[in-house]
mmCIF file of the N, C-alpha and C atoms, coordinates in Angstrom:
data_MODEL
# 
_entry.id   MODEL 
# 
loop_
_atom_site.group_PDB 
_atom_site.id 
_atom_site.type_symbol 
_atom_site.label_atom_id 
_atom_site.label_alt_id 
_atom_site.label_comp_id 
_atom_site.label_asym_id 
_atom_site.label_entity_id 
_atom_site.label_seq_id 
_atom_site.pdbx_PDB_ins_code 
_atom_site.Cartn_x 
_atom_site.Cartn_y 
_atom_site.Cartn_z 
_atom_site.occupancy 
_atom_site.B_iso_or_equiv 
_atom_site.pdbx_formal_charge 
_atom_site.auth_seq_id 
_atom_site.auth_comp_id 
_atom_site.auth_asym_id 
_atom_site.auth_atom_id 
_atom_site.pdbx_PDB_model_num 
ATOM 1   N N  . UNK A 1 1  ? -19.652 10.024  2.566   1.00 0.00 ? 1  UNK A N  1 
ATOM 2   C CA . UNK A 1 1  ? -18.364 10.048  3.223   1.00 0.00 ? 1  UNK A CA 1 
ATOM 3   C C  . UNK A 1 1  ? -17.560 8.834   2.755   1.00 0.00 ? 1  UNK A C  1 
ATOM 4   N N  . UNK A 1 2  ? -16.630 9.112   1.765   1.00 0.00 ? 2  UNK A N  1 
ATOM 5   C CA . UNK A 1 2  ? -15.722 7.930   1.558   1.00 0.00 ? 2  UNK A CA 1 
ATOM 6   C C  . UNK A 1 2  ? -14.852 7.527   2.582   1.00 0.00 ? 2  UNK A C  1 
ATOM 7   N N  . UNK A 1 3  ? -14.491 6.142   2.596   1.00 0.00 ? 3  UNK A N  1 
ATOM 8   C CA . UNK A 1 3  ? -13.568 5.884   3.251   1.00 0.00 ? 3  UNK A CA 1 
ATOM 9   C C  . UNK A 1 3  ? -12.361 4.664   2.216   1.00 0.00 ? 3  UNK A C  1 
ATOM 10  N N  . UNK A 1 4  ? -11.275 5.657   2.017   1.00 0.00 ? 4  UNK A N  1 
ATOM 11  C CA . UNK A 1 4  ? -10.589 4.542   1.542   1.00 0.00 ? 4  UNK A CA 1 
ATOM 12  C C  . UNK A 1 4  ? -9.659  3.735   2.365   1.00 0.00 ? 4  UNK A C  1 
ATOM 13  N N  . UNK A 1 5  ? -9.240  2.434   2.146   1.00 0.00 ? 5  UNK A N  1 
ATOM 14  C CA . UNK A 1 5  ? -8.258  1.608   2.984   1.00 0.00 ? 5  UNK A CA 1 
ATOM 15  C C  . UNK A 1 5  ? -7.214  1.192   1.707   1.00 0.00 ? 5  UNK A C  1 
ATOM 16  N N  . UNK A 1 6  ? -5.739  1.849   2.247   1.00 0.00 ? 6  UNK A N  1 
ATOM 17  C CA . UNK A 1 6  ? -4.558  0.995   1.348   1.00 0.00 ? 6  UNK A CA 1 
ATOM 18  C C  . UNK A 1 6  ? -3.945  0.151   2.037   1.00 0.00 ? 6  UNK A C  1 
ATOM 19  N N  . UNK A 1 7  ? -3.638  -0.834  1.539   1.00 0.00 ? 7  UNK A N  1 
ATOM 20  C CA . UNK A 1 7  ? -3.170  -1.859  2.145   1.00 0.00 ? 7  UNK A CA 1 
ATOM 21  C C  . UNK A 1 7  ? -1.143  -1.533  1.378   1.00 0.00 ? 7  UNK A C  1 
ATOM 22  N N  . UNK A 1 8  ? -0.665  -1.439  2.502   1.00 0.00 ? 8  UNK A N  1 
ATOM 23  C CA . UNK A 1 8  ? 0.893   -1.689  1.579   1.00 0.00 ? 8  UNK A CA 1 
ATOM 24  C C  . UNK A 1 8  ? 1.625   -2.801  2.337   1.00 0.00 ? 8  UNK A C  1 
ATOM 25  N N  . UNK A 1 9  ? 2.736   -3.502  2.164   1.00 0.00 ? 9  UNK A N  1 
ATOM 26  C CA . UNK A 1 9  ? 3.521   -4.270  2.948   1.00 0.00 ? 9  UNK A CA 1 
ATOM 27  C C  . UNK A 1 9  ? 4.579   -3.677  3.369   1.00 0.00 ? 9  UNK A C  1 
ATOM 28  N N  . UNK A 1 10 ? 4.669   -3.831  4.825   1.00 0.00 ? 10 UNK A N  1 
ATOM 29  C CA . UNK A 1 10 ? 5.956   -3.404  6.105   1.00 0.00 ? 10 UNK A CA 1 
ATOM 30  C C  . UNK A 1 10 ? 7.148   -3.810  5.219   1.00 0.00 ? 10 UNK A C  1 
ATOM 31  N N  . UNK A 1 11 ? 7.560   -3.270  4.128   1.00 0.00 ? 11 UNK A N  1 
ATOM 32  C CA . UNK A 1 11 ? 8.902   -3.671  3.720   1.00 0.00 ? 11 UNK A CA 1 
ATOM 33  C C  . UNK A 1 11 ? 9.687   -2.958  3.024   1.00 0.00 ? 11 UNK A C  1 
ATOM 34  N N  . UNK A 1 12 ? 8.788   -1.444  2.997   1.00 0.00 ? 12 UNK A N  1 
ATOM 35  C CA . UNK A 1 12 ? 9.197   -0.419  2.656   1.00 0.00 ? 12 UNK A CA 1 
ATOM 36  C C  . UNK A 1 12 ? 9.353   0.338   1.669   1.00 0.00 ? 12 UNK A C  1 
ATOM 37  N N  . UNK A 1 13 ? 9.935   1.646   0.973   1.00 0.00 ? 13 UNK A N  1 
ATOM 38  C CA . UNK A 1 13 ? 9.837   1.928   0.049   1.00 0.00 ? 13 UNK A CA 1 
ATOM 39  C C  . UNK A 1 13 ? 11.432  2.155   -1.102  1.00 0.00 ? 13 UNK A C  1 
ATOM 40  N N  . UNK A 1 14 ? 12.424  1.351   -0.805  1.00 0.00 ? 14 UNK A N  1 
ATOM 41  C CA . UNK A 1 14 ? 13.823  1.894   -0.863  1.00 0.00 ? 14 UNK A CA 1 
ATOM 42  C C  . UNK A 1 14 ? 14.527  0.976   0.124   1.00 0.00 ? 14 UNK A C  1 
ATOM 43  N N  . UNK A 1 15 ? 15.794  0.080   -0.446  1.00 0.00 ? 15 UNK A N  1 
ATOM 44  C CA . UNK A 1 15 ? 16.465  -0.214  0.135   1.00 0.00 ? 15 UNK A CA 1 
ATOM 45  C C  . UNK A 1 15 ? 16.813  0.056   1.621   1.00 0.00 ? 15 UNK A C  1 
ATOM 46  N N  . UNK A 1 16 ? 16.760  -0.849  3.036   1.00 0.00 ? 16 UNK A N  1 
ATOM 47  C CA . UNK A 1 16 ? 17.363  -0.414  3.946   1.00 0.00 ? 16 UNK A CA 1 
ATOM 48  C C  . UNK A 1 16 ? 16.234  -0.516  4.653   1.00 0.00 ? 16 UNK A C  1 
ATOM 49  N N  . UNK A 1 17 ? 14.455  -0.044  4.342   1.00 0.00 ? 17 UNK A N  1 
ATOM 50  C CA . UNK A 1 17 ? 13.512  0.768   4.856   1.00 0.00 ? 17 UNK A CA 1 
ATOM 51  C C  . UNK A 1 17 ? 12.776  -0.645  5.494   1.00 0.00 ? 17 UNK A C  1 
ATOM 52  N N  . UNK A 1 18 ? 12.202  -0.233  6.407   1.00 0.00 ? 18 UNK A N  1 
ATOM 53  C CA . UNK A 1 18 ? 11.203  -1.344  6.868   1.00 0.00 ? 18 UNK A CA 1 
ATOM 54  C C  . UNK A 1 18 ? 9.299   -1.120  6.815   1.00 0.00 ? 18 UNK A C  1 
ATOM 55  N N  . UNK A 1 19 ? 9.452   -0.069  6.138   1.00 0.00 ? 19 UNK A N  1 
ATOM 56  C CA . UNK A 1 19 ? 8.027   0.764   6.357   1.00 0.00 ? 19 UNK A CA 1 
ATOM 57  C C  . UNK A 1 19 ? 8.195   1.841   5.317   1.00 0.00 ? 19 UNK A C  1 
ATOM 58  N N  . UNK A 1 20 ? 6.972   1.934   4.842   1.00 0.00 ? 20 UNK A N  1 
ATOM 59  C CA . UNK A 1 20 ? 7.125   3.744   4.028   1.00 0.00 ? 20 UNK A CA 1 
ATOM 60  C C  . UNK A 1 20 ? 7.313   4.951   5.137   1.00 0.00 ? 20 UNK A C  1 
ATOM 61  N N  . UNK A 1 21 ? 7.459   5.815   4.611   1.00 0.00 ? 21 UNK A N  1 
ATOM 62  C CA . UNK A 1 21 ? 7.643   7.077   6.068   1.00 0.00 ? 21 UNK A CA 1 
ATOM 63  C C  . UNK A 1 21 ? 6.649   8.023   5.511   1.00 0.00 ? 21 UNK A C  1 
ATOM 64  N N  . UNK A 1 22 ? 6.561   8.870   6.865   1.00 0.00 ? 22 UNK A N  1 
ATOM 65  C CA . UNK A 1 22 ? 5.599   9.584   7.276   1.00 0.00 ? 22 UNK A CA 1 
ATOM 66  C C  . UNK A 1 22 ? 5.264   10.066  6.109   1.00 0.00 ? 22 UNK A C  1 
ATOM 67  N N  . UNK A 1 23 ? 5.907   10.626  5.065   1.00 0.00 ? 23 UNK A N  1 
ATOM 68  C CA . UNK A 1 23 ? 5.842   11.403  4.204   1.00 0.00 ? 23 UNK A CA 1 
ATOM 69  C C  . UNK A 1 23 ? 5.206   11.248  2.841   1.00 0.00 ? 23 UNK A C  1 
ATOM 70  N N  . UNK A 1 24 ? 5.250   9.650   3.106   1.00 0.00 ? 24 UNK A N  1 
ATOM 71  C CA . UNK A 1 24 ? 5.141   8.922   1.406   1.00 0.00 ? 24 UNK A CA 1 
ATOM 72  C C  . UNK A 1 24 ? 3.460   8.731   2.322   1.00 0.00 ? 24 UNK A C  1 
ATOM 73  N N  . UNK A 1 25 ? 2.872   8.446   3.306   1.00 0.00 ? 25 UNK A N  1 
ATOM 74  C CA . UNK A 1 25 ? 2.052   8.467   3.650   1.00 0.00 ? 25 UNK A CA 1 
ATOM 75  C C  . UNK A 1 25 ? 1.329   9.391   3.666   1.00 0.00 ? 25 UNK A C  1 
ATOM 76  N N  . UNK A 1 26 ? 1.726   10.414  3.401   1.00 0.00 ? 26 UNK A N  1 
ATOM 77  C CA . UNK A 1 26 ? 1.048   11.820  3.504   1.00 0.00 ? 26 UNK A CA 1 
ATOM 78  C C  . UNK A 1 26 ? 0.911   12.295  1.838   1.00 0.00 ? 26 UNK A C  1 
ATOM 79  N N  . UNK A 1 27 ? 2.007   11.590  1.578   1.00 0.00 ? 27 UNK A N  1 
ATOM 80  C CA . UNK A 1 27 ? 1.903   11.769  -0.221  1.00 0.00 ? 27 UNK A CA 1 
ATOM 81  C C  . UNK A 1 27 ? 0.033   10.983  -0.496  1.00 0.00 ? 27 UNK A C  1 
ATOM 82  N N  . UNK A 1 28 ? 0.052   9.752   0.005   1.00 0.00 ? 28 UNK A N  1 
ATOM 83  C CA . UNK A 1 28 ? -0.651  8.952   -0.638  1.00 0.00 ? 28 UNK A CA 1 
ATOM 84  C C  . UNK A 1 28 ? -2.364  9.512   0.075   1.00 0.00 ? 28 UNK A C  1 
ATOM 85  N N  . UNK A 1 29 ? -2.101  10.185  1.354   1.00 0.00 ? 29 UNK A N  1 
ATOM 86  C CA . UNK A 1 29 ? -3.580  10.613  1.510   1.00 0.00 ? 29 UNK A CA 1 
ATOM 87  C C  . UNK A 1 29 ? -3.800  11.417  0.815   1.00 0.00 ? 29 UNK A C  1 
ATOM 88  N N  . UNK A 1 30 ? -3.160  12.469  0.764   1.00 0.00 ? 30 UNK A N  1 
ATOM 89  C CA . UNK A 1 30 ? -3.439  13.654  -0.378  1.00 0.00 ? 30 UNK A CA 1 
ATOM 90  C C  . UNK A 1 30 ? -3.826  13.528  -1.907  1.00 0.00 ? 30 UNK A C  1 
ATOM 91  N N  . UNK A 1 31 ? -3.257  12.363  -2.279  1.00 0.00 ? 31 UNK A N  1 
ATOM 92  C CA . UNK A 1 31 ? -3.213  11.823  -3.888  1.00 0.00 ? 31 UNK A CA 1 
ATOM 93  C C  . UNK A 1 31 ? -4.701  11.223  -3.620  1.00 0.00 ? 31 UNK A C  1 
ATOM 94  N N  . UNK A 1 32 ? -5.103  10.473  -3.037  1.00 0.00 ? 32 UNK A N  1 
ATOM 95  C CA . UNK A 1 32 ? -6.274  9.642   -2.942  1.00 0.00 ? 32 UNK A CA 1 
ATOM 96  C C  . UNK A 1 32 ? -7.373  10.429  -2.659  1.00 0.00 ? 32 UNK A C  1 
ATOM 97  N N  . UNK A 1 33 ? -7.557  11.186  -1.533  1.00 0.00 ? 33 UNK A N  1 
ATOM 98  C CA . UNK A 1 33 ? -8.551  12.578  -1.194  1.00 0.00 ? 33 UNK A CA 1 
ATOM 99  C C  . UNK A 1 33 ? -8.618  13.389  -2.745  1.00 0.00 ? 33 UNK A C  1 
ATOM 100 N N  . UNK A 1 34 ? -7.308  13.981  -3.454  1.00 0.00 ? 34 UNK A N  1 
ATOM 101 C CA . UNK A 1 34 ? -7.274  14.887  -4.385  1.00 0.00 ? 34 UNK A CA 1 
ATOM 102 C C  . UNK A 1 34 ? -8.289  14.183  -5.691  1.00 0.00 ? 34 UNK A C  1 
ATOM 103 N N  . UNK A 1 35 ? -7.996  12.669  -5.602  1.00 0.00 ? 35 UNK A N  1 
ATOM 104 C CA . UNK A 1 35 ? -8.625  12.107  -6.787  1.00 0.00 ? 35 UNK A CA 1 
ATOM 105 C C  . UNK A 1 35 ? -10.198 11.631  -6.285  1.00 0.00 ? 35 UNK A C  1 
ATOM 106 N N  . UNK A 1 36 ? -10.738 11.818  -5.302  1.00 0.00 ? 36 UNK A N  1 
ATOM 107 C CA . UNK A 1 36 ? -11.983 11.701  -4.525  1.00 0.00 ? 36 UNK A CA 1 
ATOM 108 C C  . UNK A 1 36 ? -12.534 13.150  -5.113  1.00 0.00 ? 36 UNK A C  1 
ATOM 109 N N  . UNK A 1 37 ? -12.225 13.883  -4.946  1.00 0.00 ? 37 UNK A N  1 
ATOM 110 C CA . UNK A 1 37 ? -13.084 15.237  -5.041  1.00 0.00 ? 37 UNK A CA 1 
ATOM 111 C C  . UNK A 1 37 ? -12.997 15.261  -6.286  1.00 0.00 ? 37 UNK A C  1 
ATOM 112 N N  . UNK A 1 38 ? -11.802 15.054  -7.392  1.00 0.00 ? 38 UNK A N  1 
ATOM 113 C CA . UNK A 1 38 ? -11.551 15.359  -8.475  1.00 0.00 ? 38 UNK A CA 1 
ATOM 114 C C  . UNK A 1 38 ? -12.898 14.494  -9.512  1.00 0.00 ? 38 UNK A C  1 
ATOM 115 N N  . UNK A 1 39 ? -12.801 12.888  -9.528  1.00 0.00 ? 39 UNK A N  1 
ATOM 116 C CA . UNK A 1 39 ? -13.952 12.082  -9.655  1.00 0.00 ? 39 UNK A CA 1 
ATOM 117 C C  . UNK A 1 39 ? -15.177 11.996  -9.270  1.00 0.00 ? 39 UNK A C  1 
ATOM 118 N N  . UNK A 1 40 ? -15.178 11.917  -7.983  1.00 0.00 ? 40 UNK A N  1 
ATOM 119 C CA . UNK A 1 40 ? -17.004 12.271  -7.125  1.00 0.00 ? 40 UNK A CA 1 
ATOM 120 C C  . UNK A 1 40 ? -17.061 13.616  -6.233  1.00 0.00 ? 40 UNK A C  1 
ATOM 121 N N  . UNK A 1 41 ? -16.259 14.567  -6.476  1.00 0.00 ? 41 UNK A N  1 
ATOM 122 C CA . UNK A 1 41 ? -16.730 15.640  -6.317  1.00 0.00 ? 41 UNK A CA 1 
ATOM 123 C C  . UNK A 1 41 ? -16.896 15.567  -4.534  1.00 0.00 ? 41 UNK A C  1 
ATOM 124 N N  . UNK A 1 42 ? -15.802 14.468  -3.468  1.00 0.00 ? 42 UNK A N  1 
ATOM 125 C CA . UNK A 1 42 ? -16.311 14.449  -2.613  1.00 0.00 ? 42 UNK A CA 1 
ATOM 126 C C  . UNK A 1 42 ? -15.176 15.628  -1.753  1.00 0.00 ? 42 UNK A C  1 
ATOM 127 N N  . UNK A 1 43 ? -15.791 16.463  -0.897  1.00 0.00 ? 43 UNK A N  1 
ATOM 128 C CA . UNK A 1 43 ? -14.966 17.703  -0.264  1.00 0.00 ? 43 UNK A CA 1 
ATOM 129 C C  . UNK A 1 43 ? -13.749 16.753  0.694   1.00 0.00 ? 43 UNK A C  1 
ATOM 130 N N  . UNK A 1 44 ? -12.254 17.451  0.499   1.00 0.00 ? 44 UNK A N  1 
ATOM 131 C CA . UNK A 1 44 ? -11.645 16.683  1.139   1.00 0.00 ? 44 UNK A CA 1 
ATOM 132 C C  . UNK A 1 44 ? -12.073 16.523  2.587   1.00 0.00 ? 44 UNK A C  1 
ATOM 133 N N  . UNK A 1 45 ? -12.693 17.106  3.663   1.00 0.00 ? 45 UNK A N  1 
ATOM 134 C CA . UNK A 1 45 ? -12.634 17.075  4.481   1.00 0.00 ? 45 UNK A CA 1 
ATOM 135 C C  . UNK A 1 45 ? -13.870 15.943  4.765   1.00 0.00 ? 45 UNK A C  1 
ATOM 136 N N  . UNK A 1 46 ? -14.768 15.254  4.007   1.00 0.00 ? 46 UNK A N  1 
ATOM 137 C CA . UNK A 1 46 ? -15.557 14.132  4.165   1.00 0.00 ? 46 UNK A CA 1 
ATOM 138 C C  . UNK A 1 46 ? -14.788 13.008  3.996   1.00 0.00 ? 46 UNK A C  1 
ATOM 139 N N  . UNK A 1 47 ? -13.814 13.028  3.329   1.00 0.00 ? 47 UNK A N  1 
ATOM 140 C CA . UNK A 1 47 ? -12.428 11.618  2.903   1.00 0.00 ? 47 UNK A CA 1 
ATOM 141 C C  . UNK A 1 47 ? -12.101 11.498  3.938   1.00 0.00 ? 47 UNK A C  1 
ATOM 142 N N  . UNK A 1 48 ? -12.179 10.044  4.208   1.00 0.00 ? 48 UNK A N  1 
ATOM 143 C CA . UNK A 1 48 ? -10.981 9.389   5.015   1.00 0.00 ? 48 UNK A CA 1 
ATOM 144 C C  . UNK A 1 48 ? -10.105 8.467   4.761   1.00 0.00 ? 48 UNK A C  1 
ATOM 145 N N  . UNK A 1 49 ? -8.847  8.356   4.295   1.00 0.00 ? 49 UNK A N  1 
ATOM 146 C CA . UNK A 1 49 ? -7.659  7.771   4.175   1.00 0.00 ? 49 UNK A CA 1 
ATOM 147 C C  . UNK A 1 49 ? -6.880  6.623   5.370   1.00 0.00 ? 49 UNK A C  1 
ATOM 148 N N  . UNK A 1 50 ? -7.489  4.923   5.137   1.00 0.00 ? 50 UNK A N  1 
ATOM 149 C CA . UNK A 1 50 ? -6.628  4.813   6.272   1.00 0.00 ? 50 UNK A CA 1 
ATOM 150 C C  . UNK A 1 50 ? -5.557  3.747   5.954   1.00 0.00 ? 50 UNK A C  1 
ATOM 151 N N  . UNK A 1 51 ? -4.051  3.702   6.197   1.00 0.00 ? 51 UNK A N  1 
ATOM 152 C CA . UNK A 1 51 ? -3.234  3.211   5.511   1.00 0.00 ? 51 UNK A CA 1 
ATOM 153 C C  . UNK A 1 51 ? -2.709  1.982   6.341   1.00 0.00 ? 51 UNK A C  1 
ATOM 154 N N  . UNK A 1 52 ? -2.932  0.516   5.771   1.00 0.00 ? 52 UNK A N  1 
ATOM 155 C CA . UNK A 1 52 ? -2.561  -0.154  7.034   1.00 0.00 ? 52 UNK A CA 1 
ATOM 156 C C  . UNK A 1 52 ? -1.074  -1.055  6.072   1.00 0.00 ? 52 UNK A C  1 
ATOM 157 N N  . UNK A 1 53 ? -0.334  -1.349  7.113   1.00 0.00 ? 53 UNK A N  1 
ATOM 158 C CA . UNK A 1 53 ? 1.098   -1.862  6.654   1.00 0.00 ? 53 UNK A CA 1 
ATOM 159 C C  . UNK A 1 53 ? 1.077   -3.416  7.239   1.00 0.00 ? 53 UNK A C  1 
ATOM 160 N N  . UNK A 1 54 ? 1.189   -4.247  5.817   1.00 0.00 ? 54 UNK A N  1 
ATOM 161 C CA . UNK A 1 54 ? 0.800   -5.743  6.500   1.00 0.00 ? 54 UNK A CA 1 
ATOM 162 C C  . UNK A 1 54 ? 2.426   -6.006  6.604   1.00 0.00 ? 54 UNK A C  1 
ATOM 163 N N  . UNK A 1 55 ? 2.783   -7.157  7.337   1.00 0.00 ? 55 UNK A N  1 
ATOM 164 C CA . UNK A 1 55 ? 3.668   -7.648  7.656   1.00 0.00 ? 55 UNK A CA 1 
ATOM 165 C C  . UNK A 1 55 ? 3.844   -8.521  6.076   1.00 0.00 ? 55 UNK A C  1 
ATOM 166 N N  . UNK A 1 56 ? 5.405   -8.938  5.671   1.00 0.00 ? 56 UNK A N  1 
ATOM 167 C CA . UNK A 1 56 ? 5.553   -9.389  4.677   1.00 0.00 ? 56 UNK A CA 1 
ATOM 168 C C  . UNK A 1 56 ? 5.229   -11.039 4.729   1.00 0.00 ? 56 UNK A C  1 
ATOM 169 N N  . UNK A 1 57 ? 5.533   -11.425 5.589   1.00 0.00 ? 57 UNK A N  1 
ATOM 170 C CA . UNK A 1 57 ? 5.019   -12.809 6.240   1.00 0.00 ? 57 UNK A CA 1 
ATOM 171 C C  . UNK A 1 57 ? 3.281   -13.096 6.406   1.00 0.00 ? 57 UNK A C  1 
ATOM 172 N N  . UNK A 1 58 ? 2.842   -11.649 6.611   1.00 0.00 ? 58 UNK A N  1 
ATOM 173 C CA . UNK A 1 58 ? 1.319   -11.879 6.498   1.00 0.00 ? 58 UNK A CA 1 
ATOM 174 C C  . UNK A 1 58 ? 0.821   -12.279 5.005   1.00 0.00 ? 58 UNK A C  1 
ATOM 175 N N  . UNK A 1 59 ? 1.300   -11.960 3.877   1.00 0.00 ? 59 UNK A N  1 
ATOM 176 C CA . UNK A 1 59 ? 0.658   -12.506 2.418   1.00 0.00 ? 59 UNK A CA 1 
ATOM 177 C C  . UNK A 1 59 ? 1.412   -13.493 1.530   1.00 0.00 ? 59 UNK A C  1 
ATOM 178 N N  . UNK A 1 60 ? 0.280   -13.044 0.453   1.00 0.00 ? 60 UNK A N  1 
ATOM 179 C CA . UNK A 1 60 ? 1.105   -14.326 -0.080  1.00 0.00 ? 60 UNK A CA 1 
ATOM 180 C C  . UNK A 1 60 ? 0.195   -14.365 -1.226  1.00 0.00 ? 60 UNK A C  1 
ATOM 181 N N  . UNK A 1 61 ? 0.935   -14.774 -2.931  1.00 0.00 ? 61 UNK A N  1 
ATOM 182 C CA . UNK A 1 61 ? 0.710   -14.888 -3.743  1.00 0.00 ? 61 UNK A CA 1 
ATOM 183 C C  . UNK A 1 61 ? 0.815   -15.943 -4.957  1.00 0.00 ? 61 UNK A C  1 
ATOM 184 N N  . UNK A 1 62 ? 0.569   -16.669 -6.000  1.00 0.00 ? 62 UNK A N  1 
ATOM 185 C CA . UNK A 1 62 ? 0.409   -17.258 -6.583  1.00 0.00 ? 62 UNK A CA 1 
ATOM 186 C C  . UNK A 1 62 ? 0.858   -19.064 -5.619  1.00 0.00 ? 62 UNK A C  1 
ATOM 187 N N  . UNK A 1 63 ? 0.104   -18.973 -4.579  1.00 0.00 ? 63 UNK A N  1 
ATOM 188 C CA . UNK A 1 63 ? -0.360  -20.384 -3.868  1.00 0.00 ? 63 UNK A CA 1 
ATOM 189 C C  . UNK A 1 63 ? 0.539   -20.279 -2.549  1.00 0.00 ? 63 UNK A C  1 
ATOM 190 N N  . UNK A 1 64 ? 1.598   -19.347 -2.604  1.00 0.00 ? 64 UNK A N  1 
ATOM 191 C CA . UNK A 1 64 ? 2.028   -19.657 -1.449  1.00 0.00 ? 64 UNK A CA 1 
ATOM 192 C C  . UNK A 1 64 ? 3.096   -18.053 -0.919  1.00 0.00 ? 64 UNK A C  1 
ATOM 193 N N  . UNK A 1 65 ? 3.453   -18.164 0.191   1.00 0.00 ? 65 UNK A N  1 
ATOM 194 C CA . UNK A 1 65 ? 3.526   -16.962 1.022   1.00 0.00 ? 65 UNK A CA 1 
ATOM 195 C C  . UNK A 1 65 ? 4.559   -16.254 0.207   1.00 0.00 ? 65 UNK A C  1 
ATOM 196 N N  . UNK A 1 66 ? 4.476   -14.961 0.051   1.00 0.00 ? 66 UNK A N  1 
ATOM 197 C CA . UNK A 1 66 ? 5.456   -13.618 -0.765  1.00 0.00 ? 66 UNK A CA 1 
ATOM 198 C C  . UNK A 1 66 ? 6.901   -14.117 -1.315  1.00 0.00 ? 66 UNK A C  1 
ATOM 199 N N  . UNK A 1 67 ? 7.390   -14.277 0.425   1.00 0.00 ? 67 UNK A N  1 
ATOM 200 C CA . UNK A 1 67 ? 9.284   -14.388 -0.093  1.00 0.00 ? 67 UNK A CA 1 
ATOM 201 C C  . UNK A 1 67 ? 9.444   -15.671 -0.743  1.00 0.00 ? 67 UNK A C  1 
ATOM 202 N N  . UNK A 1 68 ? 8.703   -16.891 -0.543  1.00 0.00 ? 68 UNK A N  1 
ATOM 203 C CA . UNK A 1 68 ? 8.616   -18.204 -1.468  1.00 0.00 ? 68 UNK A CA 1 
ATOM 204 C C  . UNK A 1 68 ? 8.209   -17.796 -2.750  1.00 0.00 ? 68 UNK A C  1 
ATOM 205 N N  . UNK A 1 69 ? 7.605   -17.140 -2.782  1.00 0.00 ? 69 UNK A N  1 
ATOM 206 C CA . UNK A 1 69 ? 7.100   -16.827 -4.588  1.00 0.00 ? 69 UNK A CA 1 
ATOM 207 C C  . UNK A 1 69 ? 8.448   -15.992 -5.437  1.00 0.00 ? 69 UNK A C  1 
ATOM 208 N N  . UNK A 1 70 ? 8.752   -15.049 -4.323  1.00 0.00 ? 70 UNK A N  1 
ATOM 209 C CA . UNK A 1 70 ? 9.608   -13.944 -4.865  1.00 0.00 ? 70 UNK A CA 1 
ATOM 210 C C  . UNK A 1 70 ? 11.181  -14.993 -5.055  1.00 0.00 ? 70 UNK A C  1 
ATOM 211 N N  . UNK A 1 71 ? 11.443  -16.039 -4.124  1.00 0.00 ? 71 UNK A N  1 
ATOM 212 C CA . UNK A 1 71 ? 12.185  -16.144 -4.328  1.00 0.00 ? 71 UNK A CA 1 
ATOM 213 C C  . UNK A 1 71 ? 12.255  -17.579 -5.858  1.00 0.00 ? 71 UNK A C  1 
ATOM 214 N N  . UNK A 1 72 ? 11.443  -17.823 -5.582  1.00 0.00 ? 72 UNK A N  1 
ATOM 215 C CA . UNK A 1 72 ? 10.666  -19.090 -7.089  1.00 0.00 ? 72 UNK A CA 1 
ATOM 216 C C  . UNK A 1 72 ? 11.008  -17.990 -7.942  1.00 0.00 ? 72 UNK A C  1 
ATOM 217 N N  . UNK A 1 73 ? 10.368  -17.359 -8.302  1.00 0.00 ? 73 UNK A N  1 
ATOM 218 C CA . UNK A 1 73 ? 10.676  -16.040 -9.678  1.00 0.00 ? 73 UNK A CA 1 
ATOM 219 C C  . UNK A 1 73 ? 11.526  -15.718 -9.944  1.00 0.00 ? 73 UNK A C  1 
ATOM 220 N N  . UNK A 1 74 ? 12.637  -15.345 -8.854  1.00 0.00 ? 74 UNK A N  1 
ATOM 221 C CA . UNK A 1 74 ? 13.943  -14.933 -8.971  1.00 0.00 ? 74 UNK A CA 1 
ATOM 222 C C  . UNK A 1 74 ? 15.233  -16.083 -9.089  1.00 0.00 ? 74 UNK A C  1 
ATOM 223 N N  . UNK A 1 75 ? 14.885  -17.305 -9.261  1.00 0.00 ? 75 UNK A N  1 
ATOM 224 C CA . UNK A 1 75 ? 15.552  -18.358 -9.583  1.00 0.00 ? 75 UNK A CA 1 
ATOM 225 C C  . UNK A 1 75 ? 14.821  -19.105 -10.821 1.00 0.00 ? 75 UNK A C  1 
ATOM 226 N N  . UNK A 1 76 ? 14.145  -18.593 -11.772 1.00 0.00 ? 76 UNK A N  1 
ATOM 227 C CA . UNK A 1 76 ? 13.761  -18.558 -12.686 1.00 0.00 ? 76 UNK A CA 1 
ATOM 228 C C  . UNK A 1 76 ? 12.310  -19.372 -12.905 1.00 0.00 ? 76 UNK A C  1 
ATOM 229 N N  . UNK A 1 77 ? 11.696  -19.889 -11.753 1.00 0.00 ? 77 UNK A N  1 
ATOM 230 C CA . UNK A 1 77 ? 10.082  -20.559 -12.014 1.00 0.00 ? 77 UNK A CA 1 
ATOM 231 C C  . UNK A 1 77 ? 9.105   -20.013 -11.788 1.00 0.00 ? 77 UNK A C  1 
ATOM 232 N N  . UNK A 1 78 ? 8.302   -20.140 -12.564 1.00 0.00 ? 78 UNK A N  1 
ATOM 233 C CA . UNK A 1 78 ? 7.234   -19.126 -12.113 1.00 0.00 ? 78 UNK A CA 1 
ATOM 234 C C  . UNK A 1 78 ? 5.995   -19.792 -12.157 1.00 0.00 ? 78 UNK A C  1 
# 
């Protein structure tokens, strides 16, 4: 019984958005289950898909938290 976990960040998928929607979520269980059975042959109905949405303030990359990095990069240091 697989269990996969995606991790995405609460910040959406498209201008405006604060979250992916129902739909892009439903995209991504189906894509992940489809490639489970497709690779290990596992029946979708043993997959479990669970999608958790971190806050953008929760991470953080090359030493220090997201929007500090993003905004370092986007003023040209990296």
């Amino acid at each position: 019984m697989p269990i996969v976990t995606i991790q995405v960040t609460r910040e959406g998928s498209a201008p405006g958005r604060d979250a992916i929607t129902a739909e892009e979520k439903a995209r991504l269980i189906a894509g992940v289950s489809a490639l489970l059975l497709d690779v290990l042959h596992k029946p979708l109905e043993s997959t479990f898909v669970v999608i958790e949405e971190v806050a953008t303030e929760n991470w953080g990359w090359g030493g220090m938290p997201a929007l500090e990095y993003r905004r370092k990069r986007a003023a040209g240091g990296t």
